[in-house]
C-alpha positions as CSV (number, residue, x, y, z in Angstrom):
1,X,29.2,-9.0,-36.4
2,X,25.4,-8.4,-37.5
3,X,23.7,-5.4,-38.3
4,X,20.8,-4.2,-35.6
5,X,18.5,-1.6,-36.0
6,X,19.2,0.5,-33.0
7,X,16.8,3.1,-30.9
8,X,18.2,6.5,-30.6
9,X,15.3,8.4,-29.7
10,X,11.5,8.5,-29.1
11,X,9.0,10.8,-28.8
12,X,4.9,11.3,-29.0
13,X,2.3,14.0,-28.9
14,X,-1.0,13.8,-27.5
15,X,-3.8,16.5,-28.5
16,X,-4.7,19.1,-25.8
17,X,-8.5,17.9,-25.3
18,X,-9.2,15.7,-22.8
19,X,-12.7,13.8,-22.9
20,X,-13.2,11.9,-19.6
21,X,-15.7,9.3,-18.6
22,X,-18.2,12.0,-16.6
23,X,-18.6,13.8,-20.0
24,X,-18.9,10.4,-21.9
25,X,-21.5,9.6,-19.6
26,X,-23.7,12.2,-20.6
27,X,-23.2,11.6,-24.5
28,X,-24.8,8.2,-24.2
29,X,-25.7,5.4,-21.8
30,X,-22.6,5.0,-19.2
31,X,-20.6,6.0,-16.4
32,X,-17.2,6.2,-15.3
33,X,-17.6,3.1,-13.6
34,X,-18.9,1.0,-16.0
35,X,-16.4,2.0,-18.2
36,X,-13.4,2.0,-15.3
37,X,-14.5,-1.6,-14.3
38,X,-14.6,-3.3,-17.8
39,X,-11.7,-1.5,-19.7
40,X,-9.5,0.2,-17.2
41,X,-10.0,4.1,-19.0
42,X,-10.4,7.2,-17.0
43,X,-9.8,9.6,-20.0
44,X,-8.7,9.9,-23.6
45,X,-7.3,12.6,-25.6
46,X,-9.5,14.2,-29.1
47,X,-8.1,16.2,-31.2
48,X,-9.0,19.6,-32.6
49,X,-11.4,20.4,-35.5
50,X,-8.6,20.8,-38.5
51,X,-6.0,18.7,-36.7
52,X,-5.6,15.5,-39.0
53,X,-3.4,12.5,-38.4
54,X,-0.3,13.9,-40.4
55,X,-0.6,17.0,-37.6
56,X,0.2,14.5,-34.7
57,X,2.3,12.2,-36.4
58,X,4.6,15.7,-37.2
59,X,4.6,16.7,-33.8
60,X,5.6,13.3,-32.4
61,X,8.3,13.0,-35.4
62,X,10.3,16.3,-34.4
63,X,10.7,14.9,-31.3
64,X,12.0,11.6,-31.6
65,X,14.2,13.8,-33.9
66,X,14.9,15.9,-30.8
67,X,15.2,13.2,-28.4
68,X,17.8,11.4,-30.7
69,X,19.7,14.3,-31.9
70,X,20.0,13.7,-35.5
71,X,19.0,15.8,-38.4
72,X,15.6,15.6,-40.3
73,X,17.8,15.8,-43.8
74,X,19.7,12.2,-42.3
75,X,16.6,10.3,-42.3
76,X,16.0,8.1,-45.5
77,X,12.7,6.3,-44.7
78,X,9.5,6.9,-43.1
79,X,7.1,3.8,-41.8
80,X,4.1,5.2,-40.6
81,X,1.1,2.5,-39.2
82,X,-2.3,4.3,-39.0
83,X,-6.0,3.3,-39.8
84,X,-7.1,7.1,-39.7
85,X,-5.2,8.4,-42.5
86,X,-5.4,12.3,-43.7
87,X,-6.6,10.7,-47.4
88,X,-7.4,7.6,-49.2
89,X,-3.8,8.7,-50.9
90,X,-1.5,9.8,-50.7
91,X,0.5,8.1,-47.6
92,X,0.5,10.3,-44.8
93,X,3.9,9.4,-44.5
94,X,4.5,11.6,-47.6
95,X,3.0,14.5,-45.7
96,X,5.3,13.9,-43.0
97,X,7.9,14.1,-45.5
98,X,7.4,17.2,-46.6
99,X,6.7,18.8,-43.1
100,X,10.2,18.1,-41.9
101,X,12.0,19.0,-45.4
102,X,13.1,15.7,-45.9
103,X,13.1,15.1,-49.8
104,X,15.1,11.8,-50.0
105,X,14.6,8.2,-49.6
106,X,11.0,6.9,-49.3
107,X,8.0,7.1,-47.3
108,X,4.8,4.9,-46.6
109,X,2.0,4.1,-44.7
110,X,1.1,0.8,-43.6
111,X,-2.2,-0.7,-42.5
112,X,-2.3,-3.1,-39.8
113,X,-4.4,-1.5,-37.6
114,X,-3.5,-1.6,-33.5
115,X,-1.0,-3.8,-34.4
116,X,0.6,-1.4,-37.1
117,X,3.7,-0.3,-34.6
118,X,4.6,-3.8,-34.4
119,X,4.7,-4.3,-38.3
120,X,6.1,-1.4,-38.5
121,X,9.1,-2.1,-36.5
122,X,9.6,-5.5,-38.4
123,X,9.2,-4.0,-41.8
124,X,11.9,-1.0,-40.6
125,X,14.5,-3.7,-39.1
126,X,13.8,-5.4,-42.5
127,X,14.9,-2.5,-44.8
128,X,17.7,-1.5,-43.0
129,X,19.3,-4.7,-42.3
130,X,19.4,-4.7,-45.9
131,X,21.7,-1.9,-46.2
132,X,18.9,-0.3,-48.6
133,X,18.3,2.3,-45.7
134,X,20.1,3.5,-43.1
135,X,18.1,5.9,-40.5
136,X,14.5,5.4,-39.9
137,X,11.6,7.3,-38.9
138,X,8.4,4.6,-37.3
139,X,5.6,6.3,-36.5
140,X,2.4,5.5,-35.0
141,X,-0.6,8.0,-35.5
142,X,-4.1,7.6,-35.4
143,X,-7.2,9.8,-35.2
144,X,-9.8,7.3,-34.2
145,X,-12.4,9.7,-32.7
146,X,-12.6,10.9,-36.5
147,X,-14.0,6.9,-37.2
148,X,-16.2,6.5,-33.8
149,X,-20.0,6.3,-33.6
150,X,-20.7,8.6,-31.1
151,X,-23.9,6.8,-30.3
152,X,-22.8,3.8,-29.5
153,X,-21.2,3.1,-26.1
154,X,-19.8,-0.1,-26.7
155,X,-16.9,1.7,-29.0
156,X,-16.8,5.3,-28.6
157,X,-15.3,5.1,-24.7
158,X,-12.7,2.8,-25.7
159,X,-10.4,4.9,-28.3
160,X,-8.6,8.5,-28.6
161,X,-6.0,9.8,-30.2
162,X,-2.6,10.6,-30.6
163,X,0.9,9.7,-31.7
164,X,4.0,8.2,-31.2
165,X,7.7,7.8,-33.0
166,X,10.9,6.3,-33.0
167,X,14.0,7.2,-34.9
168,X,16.3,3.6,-35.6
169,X,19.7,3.3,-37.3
170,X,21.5,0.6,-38.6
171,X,24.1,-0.5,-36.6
172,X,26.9,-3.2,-36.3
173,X,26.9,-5.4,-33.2
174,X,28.3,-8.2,-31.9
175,X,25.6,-11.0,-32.8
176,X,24.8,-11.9,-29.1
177,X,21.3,-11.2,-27.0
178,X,23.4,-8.6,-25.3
179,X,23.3,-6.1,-28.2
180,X,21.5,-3.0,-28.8
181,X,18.7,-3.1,-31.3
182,X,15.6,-4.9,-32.8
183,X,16.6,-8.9,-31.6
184,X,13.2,-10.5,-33.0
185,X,10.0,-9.8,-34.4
186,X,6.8,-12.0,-35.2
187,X,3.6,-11.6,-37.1
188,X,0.6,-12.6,-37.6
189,X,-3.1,-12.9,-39.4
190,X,-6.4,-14.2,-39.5
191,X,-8.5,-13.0,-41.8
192,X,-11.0,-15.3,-40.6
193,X,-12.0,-12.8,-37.7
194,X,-12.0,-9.5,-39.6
195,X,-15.8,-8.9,-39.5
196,X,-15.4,-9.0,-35.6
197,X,-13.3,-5.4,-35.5
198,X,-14.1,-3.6,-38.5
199,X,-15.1,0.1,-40.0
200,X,-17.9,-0.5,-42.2
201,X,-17.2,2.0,-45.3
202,X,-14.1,2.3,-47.8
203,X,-13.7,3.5,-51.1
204,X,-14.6,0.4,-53.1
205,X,-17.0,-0.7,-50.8
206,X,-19.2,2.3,-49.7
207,X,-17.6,5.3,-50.6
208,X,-17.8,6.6,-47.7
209,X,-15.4,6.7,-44.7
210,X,-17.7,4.7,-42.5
211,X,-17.5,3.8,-38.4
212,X,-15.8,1.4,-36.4
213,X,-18.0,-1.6,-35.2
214,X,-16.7,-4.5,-32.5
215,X,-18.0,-7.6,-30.8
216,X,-15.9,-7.2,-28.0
217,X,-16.5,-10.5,-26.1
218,X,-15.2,-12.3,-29.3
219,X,-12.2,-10.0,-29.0
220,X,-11.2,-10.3,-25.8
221,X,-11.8,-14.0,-26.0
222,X,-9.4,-14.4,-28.8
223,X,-6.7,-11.4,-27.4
224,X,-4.9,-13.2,-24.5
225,X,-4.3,-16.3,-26.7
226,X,-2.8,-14.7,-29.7
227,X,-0.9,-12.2,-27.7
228,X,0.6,-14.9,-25.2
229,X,1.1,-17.3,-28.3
230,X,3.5,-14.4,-30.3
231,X,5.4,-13.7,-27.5
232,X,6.3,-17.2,-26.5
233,X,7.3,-17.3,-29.8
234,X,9.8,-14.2,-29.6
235,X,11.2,-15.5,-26.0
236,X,11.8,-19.2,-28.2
237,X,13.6,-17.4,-30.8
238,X,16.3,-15.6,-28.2
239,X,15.8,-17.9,-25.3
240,X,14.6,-14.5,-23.2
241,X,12.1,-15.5,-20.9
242,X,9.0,-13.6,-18.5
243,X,12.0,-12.8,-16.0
244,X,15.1,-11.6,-18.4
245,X,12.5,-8.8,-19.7
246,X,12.9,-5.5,-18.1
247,X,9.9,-4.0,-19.1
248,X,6.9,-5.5,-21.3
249,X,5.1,-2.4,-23.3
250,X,2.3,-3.5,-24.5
251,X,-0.6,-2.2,-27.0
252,X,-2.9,-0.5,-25.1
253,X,-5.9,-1.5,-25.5
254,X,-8.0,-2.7,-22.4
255,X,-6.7,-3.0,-19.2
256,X,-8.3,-6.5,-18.6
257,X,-6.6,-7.9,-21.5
258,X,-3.2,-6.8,-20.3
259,X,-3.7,-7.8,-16.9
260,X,-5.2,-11.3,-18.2
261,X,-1.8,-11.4,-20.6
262,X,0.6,-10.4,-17.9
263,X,-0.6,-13.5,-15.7
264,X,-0.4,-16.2,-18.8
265,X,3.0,-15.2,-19.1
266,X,4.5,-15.1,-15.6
267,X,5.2,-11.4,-16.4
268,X,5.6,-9.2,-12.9
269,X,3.1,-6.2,-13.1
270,X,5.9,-4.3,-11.7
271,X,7.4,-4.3,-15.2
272,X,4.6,-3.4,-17.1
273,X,4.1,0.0,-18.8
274,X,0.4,1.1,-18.3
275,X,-1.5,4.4,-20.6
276,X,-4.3,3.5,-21.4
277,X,-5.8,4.4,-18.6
278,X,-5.2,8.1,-19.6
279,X,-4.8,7.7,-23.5
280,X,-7.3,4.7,-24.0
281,X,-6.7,3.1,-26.9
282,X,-4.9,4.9,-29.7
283,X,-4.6,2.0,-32.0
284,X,-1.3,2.0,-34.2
285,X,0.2,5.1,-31.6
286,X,-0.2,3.0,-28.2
287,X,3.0,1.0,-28.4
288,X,5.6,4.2,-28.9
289,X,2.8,6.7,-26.9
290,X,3.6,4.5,-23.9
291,X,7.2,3.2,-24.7
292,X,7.9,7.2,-25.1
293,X,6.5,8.1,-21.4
294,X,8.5,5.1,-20.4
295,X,11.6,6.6,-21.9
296,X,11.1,10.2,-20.5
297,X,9.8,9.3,-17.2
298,X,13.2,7.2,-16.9
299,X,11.9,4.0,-16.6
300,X,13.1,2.4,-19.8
301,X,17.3,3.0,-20.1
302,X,19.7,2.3,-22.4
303,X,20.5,-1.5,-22.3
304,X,17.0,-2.7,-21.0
305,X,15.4,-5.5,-22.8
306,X,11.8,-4.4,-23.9
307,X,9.3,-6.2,-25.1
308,X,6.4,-5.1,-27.3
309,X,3.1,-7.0,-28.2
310,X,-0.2,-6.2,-30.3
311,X,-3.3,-7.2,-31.7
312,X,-5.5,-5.7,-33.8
313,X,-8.4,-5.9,-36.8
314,X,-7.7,-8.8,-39.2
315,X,-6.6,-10.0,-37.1
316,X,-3.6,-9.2,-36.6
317,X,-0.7,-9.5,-33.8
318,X,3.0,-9.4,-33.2
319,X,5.4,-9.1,-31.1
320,X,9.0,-7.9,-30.8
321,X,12.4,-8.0,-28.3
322,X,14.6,-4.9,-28.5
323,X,17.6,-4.0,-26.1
324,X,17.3,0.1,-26.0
């Protein structure tokens, strides 16, 4: 027997305000089919003055709670990946906390950027095959459009926001690819390419919050690789292959990149789980925003084998196997 950090519910929460192409196009210098034709976005959600990260991250949290039927008080750790905190400190994690009335165990925030679910979800399958924890919250939330340059079109139609959680428990399973839960997980770095997706401002640095700036053809000429790369890795590790998957969610970023990812691997489109052309990319809450409509749409069921991949600033990438 092993222990495996099982799935038992997901949800997400996206804000009410949509922002579509046609009213991007008259902010600055597009239209809906440049930005259809190079990314694969129609829309993407903003949300409300006064509605911070911690806000969405809540919402989505009740209900993976909901969805998984356990009690708030049950859950002794919070993971939450964003880049758009509520404050340089504390975690926002903390503020989730405290919004559910949970007042055991720990809570944190992790920075990995897009790929933060990812990390996430290996740091979470860490802890609680330890035995140190035994129910999980893993959240995704991100308030990009708080981060944007408005001004410059090459960024601001790519992003939105929104959120998206799991809850995971420890569980005992046989030790074969059959079993429920979290089967691999790999990461990865290279600081080398961190001044190609970037926010230029920090506390140390600036002082200031600062925007999000991208050279885009050097990331999607580095994107396919590193994804493909990871997740040959995961399918080496369990011996899962392209066509033993049953559904391949990946991070949402730009629909080019998937597609270009999907035929490198020998994946069938039919199997892949596609939001950003609604959501655009939300960053640390694509992965459980679209694994969530998955879910609920029925789609994704109990016993599937799904897998997840990302890549983000750093850079940084992963990828992960887990049978719902």
């Amino acid at each position: 027997m092993t222990i495996r950090s099982v799935i038992l519910g997901a949800g997400c929460y996206l804000p009410q305000r949509i922002l579509t192409n046609a009213e991007l196009a008259k902010m600055v210098d597009t239209s809906d089919e440049w930005i259809v034709q190079r990314t694969g976005i129609h829309q993407r959600r903003i949300a409300a003055a006064g509605e911070v990260t911690s806000d969405l991250a809540l919402h989505a949290a009740r209900a993976a709670l909901a969805d998984a039927k356990v009690d708030p008080k049950s859950i002794d750790l919070i993971v939450l990946g964003t880049s758009t905190p509520d404050n340089t400190f504390p975690a926002t994690a903390v503020s989730v906390q405290a919004g559910l009335g949970i007042t055991q165990g720990a809570a944190f925030d992790i920075q990995a950027v897009c790929s933060g679910f990812v990390y996430g979800l290996s740091i979470v399958d860490a802890l609680l095959r330890t035995g140190a924890h035994k129910r999980a919250l893993l959240i995704g939330a991100e308030t990009f459009s708080r981060i944007l340059d408005w001004t410059d079109r090459t960024t601001c139609v790519l992003f939105g926001d929104g959120a998206g959680a799991v809850v995971l428990e420890a569980q005992e399973q046989p030790g074969a690819m059959t079993d429920r839960g979290v089967l691999t997980t790999h990461l990865r770095s290279d600081g080398q390419h961190k001044n190609k997706l970037y926010v230029d401002g920090g506390p140390s640095s600036t002082q200031t919050v600062g925007h999000l700036r991208m050279i885009g053809k050097e990331v999607f000429r580095h994107a396919v690789a590193m994804i493909t790369d990871v997740v040959e890795d995961a399918f080496k590790a369990t011996g899962a292959s392209a066509k033993t998957i049953d559904w391949f969610v990946p991070h949402q970023a730009n629909k080019r990149i998937i597609d270009g990812s999907v035929h490198k691997l020998g994946i069938d489109p039919a199997k892949v789980v596609i939001t950003v052309d609604r959501h655009g990319n939300t960053s640390a809450a694509s992965i459980p925003l679209a694994l969530c409509e998955g879910i609920a749409d029925g789609r994704i069921k109990r016993g599937d084998l799904v897998l997840l991949e990302a890549m983000g600033g750093g850079f940084t990438w992963g990828a992960a196997l887990v049978r719902m």
